[in-house]
Structures are given as C-alpha cells and as structure tokens.
N, CA, C and O atoms as a printed pandas DataFrame, in Angstrom:
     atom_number atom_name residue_name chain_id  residue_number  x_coord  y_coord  z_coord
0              1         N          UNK        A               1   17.426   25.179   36.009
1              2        CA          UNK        A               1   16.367   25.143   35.032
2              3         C          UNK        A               1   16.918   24.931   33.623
3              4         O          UNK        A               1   16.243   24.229   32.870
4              5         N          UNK        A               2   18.016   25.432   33.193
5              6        CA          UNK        A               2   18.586   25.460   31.631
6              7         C          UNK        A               2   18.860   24.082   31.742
7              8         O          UNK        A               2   18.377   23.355   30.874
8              9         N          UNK        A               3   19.562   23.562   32.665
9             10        CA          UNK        A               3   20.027   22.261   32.863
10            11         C          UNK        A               3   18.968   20.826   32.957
11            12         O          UNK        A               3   18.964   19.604   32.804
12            13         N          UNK        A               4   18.487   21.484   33.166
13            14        CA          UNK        A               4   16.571   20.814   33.229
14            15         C          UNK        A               4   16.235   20.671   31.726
15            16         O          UNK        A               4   16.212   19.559   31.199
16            17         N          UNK        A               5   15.992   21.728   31.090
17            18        CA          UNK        A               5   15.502   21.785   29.850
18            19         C          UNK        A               5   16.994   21.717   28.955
19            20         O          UNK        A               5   16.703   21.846   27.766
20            21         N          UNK        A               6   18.102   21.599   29.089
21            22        CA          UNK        A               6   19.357   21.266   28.492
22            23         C          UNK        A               6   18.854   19.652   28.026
23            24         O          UNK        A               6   18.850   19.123   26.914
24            25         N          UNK        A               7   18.418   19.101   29.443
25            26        CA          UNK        A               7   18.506   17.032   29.272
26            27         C          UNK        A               7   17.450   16.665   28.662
27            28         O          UNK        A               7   17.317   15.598   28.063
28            29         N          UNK        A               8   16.265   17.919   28.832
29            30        CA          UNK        A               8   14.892   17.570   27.796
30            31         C          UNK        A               8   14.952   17.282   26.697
31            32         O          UNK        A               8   14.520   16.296   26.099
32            33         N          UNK        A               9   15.570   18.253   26.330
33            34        CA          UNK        A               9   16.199   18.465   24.698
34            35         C          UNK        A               9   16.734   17.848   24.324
35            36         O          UNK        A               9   16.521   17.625   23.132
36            37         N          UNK        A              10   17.674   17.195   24.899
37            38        CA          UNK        A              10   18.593   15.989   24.875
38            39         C          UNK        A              10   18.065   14.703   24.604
39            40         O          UNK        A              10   18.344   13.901   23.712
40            41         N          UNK        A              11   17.232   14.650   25.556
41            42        CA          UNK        A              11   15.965   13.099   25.326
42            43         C          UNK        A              11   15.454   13.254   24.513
43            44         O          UNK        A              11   15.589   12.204   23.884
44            45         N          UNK        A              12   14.437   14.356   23.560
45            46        CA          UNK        A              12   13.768   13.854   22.892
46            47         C          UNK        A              12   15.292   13.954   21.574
47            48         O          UNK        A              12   15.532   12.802   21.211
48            49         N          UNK        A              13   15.861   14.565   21.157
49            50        CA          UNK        A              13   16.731   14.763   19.614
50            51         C          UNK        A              13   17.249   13.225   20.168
51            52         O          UNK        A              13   17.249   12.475   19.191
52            53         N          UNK        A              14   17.701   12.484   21.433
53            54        CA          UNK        A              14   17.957   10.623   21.332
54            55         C          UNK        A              14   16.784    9.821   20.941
55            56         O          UNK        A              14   16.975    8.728   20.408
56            57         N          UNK        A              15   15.685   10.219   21.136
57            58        CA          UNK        A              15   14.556    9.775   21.306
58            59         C          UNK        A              15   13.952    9.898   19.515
59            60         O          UNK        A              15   13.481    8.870   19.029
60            61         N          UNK        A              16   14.009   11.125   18.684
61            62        CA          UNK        A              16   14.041   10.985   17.406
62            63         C          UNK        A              16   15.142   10.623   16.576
63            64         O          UNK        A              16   14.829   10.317   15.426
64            65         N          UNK        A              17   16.763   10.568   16.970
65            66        CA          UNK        A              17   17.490    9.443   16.007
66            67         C          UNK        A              17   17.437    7.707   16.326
67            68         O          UNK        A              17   17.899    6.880   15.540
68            69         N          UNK        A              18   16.763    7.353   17.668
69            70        CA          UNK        A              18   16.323    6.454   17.754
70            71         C          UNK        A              18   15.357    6.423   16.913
71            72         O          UNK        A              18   15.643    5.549   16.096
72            73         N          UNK        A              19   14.629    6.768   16.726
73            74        CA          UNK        A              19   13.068    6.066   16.138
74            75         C          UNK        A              19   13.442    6.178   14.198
75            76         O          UNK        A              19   12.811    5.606   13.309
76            77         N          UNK        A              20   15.034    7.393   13.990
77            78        CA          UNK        A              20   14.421    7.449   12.976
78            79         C          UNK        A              20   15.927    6.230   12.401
79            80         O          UNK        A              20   16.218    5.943   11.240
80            81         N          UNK        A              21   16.441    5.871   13.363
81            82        CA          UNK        A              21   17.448    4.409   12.954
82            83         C          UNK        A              21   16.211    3.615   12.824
83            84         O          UNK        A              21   16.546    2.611   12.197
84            85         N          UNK        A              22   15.054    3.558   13.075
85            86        CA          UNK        A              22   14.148    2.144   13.620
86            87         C          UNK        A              22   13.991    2.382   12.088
87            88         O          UNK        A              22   14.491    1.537   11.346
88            89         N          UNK        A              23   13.217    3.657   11.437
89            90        CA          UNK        A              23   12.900    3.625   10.135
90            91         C          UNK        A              23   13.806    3.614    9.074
91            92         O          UNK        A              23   13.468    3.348    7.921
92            93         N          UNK        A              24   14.967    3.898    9.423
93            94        CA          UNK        A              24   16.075    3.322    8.483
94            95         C          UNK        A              24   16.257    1.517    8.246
95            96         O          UNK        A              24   16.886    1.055    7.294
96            97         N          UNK        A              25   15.639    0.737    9.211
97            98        CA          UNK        A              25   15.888   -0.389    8.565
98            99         C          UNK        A              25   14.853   -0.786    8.033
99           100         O          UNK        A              25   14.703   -1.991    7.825
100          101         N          UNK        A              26   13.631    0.385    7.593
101          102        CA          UNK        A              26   12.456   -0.019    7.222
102          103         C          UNK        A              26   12.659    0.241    5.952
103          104         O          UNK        A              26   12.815    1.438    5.711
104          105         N          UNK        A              27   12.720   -0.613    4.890
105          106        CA          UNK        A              27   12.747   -0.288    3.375
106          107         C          UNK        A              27   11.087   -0.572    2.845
107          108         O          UNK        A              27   10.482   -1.593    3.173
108          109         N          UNK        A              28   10.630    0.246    2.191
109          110        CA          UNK        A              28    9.491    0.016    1.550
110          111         C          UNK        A              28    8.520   -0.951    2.497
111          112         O          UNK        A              28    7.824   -1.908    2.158
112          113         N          UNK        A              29    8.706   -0.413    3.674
113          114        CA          UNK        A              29    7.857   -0.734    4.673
114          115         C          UNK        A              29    8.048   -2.040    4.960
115          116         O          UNK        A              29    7.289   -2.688    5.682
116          117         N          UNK        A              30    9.017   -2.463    4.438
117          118        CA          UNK        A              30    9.799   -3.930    4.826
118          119         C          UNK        A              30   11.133   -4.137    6.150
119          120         O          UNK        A              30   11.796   -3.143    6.446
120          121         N          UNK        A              31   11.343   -5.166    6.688
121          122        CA          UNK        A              31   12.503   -4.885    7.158
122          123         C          UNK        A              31   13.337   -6.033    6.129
123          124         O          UNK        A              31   12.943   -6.672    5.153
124          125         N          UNK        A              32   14.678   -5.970    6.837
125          126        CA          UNK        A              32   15.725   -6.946    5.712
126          127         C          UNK        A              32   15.126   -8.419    6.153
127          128         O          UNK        A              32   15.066   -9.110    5.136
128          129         N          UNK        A              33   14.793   -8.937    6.983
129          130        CA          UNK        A              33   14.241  -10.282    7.250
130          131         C          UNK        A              33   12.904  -10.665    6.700
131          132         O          UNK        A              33   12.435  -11.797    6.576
132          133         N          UNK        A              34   12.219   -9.157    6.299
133          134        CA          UNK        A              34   10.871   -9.394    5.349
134          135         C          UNK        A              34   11.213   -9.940    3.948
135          136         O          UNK        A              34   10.801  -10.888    3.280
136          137         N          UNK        A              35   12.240   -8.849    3.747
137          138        CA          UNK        A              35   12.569   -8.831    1.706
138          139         C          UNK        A              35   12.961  -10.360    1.791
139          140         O          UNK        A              35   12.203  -11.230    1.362
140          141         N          UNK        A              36   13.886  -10.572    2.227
141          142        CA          UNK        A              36   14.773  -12.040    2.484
142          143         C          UNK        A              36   13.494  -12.986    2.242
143          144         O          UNK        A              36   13.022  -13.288    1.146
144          145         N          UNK        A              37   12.963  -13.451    3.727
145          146        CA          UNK        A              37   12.081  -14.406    3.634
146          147         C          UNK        A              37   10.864  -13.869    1.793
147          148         O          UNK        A              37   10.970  -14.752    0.942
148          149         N          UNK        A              38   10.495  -13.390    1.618
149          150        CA          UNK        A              38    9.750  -12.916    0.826
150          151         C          UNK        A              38   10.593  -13.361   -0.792
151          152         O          UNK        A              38    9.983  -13.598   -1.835
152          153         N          UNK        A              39   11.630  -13.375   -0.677
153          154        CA          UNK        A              39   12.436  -13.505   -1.962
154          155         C          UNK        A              39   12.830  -15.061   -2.015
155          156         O          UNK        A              39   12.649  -15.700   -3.051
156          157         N          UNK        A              40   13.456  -15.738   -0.690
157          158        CA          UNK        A              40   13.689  -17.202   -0.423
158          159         C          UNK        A              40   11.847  -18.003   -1.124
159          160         O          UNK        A              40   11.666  -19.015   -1.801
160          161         N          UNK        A              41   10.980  -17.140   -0.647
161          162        CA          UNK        A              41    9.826  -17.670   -1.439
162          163         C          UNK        A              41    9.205  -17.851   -2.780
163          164         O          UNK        A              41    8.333  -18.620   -3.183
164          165         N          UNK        A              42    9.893  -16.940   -3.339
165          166        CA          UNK        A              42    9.500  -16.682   -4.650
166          167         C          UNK        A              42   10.735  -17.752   -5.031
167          168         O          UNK        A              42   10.286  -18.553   -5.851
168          169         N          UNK        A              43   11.677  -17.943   -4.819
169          170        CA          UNK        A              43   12.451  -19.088   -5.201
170          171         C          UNK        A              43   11.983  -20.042   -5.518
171          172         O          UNK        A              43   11.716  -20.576   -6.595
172          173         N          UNK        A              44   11.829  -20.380   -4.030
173          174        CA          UNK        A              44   11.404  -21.940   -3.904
174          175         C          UNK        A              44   10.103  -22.301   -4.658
175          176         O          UNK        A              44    9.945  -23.488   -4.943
176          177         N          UNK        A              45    9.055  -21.314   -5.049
177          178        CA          UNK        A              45    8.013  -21.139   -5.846
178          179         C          UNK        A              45    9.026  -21.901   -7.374
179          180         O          UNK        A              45    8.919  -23.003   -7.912
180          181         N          UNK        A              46    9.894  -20.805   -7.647
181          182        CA          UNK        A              46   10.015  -21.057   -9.128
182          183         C          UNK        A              46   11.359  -22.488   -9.073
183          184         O          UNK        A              46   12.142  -22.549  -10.020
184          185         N          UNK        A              47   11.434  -23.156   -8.325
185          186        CA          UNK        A              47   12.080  -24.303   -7.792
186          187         C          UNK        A              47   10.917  -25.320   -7.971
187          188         O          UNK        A              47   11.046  -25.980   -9.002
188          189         N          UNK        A              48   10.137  -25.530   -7.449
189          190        CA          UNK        A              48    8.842  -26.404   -7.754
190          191         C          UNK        A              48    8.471  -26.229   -8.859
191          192         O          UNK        A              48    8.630  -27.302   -9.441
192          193         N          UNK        A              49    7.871  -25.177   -9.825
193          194        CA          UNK        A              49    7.510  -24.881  -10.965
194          195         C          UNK        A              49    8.965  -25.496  -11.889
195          196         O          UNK        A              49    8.572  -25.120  -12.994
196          197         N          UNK        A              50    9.712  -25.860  -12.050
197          198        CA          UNK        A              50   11.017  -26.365  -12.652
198          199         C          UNK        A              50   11.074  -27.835  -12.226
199          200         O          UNK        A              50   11.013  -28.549  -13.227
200          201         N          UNK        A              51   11.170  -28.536  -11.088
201          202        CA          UNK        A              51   10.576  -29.513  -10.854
202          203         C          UNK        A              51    9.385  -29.927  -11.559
203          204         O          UNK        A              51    9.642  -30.741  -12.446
204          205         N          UNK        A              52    8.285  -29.656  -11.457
205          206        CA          UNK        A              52    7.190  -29.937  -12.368
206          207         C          UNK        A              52    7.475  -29.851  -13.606
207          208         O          UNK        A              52    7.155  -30.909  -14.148
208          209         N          UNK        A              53    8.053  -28.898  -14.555
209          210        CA          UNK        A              53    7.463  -29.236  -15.528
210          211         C          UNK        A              53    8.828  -30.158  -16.258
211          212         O          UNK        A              53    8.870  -30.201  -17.488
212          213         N          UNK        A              54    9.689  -30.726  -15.613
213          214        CA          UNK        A              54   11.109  -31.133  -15.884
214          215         C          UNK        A              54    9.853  -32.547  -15.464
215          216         O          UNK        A              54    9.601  -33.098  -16.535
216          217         N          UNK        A              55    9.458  -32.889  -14.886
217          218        CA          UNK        A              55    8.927  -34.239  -14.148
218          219         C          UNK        A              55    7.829  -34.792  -15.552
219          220         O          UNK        A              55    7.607  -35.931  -15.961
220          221         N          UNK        A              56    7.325  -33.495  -16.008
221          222        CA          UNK        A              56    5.878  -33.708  -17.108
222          223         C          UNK        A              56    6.458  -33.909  -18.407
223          224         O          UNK        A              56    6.029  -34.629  -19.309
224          225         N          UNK        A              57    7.457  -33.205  -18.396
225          226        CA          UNK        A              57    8.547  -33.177  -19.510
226          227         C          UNK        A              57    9.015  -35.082  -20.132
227          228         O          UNK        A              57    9.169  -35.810  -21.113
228          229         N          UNK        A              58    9.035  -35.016  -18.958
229          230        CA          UNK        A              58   10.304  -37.080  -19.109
230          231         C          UNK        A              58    8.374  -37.691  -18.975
231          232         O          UNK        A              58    8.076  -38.790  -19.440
232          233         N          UNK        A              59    7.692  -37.119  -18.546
233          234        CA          UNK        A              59    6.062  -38.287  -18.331
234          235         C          UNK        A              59    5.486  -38.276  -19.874
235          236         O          UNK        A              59    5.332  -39.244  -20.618
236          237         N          UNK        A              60    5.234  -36.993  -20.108
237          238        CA          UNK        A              60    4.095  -36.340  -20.934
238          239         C          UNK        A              60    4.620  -36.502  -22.564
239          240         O          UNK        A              60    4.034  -36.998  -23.527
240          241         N          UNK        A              61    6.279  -35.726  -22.429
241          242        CA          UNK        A              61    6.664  -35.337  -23.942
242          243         C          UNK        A              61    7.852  -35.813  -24.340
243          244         O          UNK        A              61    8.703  -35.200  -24.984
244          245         N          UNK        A              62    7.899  -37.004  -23.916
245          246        CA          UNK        A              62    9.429  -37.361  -24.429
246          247         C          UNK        A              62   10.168  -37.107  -25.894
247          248         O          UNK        A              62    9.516  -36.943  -26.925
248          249         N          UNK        A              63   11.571  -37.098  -25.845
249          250        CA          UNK        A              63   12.134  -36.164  -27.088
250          251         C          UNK        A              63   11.524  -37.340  -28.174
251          252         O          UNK        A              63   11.609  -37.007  -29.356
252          253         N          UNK        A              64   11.154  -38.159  -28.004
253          254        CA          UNK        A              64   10.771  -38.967  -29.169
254          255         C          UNK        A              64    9.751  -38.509  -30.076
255          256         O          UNK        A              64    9.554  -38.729  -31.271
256          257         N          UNK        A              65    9.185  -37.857  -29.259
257          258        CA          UNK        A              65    7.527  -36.988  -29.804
258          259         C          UNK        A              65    8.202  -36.286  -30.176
259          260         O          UNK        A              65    8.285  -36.810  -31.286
260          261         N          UNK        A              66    9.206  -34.989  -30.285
261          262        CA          UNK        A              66    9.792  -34.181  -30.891
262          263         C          UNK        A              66    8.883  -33.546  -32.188
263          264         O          UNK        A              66    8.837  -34.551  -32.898
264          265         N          UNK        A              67    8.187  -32.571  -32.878
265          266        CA          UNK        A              67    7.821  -31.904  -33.575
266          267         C          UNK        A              67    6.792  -32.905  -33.747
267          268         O          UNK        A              67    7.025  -33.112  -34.938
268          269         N          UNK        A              68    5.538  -33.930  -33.401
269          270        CA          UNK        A              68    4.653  -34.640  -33.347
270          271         C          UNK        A              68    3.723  -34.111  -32.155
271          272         O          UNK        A              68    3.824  -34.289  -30.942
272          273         N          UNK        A              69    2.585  -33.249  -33.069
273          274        CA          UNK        A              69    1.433  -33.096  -32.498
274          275         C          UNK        A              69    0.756  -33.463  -31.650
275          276         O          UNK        A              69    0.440  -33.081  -30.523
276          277         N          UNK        A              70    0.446  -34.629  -32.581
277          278        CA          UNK        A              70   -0.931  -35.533  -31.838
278          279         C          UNK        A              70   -0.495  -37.323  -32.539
279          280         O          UNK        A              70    0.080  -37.432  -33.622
280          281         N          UNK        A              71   -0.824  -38.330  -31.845
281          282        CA          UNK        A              71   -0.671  -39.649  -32.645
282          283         C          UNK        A              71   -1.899  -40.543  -32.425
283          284         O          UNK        A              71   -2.701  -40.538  -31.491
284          285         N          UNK        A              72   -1.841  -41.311  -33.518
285          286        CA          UNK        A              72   -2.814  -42.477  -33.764
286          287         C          UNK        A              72   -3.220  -43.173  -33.047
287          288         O          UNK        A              72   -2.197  -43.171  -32.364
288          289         N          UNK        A              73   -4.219  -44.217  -32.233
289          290        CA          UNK        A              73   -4.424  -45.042  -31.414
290          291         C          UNK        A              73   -5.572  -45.432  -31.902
291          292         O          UNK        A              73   -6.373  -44.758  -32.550
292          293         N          UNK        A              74   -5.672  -46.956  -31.460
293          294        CA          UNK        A              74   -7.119  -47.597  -31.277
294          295         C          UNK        A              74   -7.855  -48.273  -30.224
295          296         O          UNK        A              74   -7.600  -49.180  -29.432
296          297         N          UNK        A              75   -8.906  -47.494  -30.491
297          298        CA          UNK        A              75   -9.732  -47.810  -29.150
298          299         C          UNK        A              75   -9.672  -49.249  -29.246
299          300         O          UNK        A              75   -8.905  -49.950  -29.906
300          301         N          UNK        A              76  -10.947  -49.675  -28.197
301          302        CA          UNK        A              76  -11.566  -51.325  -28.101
302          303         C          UNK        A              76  -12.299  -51.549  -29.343
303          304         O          UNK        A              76  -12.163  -52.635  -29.907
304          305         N          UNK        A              77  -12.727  -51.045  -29.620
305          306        CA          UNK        A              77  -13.791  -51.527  -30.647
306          307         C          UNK        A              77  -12.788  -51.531  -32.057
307          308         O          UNK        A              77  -13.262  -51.900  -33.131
308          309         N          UNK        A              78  -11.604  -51.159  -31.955
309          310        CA          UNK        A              78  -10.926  -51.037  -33.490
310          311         C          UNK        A              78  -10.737  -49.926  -34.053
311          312         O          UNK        A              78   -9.887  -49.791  -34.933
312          313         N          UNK        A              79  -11.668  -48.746  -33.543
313          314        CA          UNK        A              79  -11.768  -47.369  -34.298
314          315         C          UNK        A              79  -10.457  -46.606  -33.997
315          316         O          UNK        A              79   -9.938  -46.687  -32.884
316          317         N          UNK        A              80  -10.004  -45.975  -34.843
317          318        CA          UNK        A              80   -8.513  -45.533  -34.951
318          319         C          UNK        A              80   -9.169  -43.616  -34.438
319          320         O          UNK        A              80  -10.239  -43.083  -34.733
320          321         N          UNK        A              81   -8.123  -43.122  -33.706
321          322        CA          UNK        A              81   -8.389  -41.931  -33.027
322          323         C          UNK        A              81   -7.027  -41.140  -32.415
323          324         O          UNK        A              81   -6.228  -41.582  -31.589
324          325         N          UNK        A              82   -7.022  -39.870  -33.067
325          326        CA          UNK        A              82   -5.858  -39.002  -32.571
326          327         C          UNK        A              82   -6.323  -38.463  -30.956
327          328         O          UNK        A              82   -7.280  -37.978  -30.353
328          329         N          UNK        A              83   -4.684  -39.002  -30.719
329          330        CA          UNK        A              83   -4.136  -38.471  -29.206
330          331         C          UNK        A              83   -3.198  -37.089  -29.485
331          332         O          UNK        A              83   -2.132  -36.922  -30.079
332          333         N          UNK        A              84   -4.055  -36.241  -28.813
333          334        CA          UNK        A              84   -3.244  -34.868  -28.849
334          335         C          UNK        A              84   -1.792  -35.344  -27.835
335          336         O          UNK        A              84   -1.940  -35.891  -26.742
336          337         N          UNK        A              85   -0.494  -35.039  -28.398
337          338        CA          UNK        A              85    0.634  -34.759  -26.868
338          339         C          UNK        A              85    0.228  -34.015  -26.231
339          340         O          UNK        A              85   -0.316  -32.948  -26.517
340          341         N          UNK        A              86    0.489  -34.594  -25.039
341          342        CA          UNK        A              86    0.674  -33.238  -23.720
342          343         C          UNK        A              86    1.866  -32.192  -23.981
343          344         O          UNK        A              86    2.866  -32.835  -23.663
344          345         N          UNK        A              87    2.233  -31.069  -24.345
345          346        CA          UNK        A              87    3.736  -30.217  -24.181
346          347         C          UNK        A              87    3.107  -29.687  -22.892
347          348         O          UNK        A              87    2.252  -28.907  -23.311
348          349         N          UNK        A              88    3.063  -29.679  -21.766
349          350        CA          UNK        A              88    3.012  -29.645  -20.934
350          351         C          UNK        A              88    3.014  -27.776  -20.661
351          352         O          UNK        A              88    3.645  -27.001  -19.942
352          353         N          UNK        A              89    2.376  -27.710  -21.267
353          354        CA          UNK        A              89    2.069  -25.961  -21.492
354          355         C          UNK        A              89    1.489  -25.180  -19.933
355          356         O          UNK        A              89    1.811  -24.010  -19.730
356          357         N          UNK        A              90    0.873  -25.722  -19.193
357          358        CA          UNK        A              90    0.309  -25.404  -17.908
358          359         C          UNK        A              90    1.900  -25.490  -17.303
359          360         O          UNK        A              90    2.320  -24.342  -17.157
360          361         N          UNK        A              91    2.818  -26.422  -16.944
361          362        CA          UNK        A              91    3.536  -26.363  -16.215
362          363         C          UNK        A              91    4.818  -25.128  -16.878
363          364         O          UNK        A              91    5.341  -24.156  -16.333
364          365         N          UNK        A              92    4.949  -25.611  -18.007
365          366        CA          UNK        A              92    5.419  -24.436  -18.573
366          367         C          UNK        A              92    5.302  -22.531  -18.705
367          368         O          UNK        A              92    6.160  -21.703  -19.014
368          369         N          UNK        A              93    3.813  -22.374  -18.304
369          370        CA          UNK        A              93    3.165  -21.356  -17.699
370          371         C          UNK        A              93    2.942  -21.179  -16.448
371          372         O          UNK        A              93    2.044  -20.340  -16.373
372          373         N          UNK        A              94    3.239  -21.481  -15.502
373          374        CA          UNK        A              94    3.396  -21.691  -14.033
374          375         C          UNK        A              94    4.737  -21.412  -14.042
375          376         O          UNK        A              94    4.939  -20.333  -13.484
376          377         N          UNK        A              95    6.049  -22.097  -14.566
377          378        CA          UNK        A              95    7.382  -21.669  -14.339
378          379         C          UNK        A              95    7.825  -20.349  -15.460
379          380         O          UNK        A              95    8.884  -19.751  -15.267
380          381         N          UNK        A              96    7.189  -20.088  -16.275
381          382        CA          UNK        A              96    7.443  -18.356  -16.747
382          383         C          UNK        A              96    7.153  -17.695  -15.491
383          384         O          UNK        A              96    7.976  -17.065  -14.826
384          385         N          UNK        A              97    5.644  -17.919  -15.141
385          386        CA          UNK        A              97    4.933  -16.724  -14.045
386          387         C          UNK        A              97    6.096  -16.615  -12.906
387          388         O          UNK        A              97    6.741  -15.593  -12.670
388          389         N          UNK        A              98    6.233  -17.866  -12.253
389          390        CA          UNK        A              98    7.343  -17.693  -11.187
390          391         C          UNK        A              98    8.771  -16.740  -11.173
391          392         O          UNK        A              98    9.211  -16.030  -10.269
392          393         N          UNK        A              99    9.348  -17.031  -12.629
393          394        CA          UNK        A              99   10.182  -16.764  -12.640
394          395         C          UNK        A              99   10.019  -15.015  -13.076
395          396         O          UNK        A              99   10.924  -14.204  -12.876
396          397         N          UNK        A             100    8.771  -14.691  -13.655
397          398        CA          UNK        A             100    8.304  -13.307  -14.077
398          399         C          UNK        A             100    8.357  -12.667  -12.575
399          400         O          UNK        A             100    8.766  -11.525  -12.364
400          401         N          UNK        A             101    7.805  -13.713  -11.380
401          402        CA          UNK        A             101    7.383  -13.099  -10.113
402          403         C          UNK        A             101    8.484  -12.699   -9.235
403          404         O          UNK        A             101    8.505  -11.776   -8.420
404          405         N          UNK        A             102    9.406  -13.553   -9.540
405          406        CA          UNK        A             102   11.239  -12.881   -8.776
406          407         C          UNK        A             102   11.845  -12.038   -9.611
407          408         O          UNK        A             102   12.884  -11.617   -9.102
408          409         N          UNK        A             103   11.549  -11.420  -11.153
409          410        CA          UNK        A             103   12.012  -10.463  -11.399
410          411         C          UNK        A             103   11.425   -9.326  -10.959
411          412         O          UNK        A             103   12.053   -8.462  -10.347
412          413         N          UNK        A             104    9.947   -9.234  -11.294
413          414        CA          UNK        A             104    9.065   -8.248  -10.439
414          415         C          UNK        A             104    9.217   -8.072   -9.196
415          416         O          UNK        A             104    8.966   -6.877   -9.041
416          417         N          UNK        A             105    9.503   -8.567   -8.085
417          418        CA          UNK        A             105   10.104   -8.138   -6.815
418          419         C          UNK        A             105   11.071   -7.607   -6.930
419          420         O          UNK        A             105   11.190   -6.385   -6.841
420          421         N          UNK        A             106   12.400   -8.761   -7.257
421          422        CA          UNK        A             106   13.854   -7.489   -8.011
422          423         C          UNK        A             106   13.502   -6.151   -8.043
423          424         O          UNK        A             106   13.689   -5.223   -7.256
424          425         N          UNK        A             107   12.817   -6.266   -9.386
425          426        CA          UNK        A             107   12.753   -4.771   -9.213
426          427         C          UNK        A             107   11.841   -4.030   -8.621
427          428         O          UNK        A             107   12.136   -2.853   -8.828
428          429         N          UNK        A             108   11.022   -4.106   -8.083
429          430        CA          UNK        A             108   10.579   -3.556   -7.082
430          431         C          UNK        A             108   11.463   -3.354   -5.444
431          432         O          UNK        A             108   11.459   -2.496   -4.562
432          433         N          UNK        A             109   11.926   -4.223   -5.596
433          434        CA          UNK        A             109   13.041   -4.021   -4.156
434          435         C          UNK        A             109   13.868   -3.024   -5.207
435          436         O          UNK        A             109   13.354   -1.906   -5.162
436          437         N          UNK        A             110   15.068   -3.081   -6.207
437          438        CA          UNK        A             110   15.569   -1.799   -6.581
438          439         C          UNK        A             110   15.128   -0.650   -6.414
439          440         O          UNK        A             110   15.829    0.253   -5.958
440          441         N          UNK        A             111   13.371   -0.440   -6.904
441          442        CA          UNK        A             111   13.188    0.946   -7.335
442          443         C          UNK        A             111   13.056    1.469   -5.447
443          444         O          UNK        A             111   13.194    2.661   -5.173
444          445         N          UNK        A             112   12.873    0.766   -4.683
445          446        CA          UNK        A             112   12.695    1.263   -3.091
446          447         C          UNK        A             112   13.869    1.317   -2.654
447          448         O          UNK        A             112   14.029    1.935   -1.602
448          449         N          UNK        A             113   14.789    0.833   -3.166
449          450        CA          UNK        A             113   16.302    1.346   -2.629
450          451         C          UNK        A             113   17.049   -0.076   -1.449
451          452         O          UNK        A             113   17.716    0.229   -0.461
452          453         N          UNK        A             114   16.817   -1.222   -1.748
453          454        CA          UNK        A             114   16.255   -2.209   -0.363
454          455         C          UNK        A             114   18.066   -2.181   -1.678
455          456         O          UNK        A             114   18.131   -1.900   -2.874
456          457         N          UNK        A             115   19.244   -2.624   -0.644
457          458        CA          UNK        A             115   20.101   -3.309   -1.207
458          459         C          UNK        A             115   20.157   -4.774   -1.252
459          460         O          UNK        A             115   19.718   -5.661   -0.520
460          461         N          UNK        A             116   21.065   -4.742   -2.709
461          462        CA          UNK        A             116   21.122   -6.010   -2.940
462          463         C          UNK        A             116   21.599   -7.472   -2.088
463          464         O          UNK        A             116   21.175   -8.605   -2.319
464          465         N          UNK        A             117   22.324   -7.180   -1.337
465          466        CA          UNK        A             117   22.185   -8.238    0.029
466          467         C          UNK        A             117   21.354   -8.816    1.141
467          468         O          UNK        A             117   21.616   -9.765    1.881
468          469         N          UNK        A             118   20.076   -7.881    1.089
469          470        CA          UNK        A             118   19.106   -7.992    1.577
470          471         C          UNK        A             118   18.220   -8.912    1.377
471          472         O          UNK        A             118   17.529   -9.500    2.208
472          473         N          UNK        A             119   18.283   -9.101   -0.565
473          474        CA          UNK        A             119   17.512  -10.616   -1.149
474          475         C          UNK        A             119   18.131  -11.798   -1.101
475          476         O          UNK        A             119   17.577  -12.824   -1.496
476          477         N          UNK        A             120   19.693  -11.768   -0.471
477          478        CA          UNK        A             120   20.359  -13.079   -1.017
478          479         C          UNK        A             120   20.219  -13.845    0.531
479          480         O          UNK        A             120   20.624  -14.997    0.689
C-alpha cells in the first residue's frame, strides 16, 4: 500500500513539473515561436512603410523641391494656379507608427520577461 501511494505521489509531483515546464515556455501567454513570428511582422510592416515612403520620396518630392512649398502652373485656359508638393507626410506617418509599433512590443516583451533571443 505505501508503495502504491509512494508511485501516486510520484505521478502526480511528474505530472505538475511537467505541466509547469509547459508554462515555463509560456511568456506572457506567448510561446517563443509566437513573440518571433509576431516581431518578424512588425518588421516587415516597418520594411514596406520605408519602401513606400523612399518610392514617394524619388515620385512626389524630389531634392529639387527642397524648402518649396507649393509651385506655379497653368491650366488650359492660361490661368496660372499653385500646386501644393506632396512631402509625402501619410507615408511618412505610416513609417513613424511602424517603427513606434516594434518599439512598443520591445518593450512589452521586456517588461514580461520574454528574452531577448526570442525576437531575433
């Protein structure tokens, strides 16, 4: 009977450092293949957002415009009319946010304790 309830005891204390290794690779209710994929995204997010506005940049604002607002043009009819530049401010606000959005994870993976090899 001791020997009975010796292996009981036995199973469950394997049975709770099993389950509680399972929650050791659980960081902030993540596992390391969550944070990872989750961080490879926010990349590639602020990878496109850099693309874009590098693309709107050479379309929209070339350095020639340099400290030039808006410029002159005439329609069909002859009438002379300011063209605002594009500075491409939308794409430029899209690649802050991105790049705001992989520091905010950063640290949010820090303050949960997720190590730093986990995001790379």
């Amino acid at each position: 009977m001791r020997i009975a309830a010796a292996l009981a005891l036995l199973c469950l204390s394997a049975a709770g450092d099993l389950a509680h290794a399972q929650d050791a690779d659980l960081i902030g209710g993540r596992t390391q293949t969550v944070w990872r994929e989750e961080m490879a995204a926010l990349e590639r997010a602020v990878e496109r957002a850099e693309a874009a506005l590098a693309a709107c940049e050479e379309r929209e604002a070339p350095a020639a415009y340099d400290g030039i607002d808006a410029v002159i043009t005439q329609d069909r009819r002859g009438r002379l009319r300011g063209v605002a530049i594009t500075r491409c401010d939308e794409e430029r606000l899209d690649q802050d946010e991105s790049r705001a959005a992989v520091e905010d994870f950063e640290e949010s993976a820090r303050r949960s304790g997720v190590p730093p090899g986990w995001l790379r």
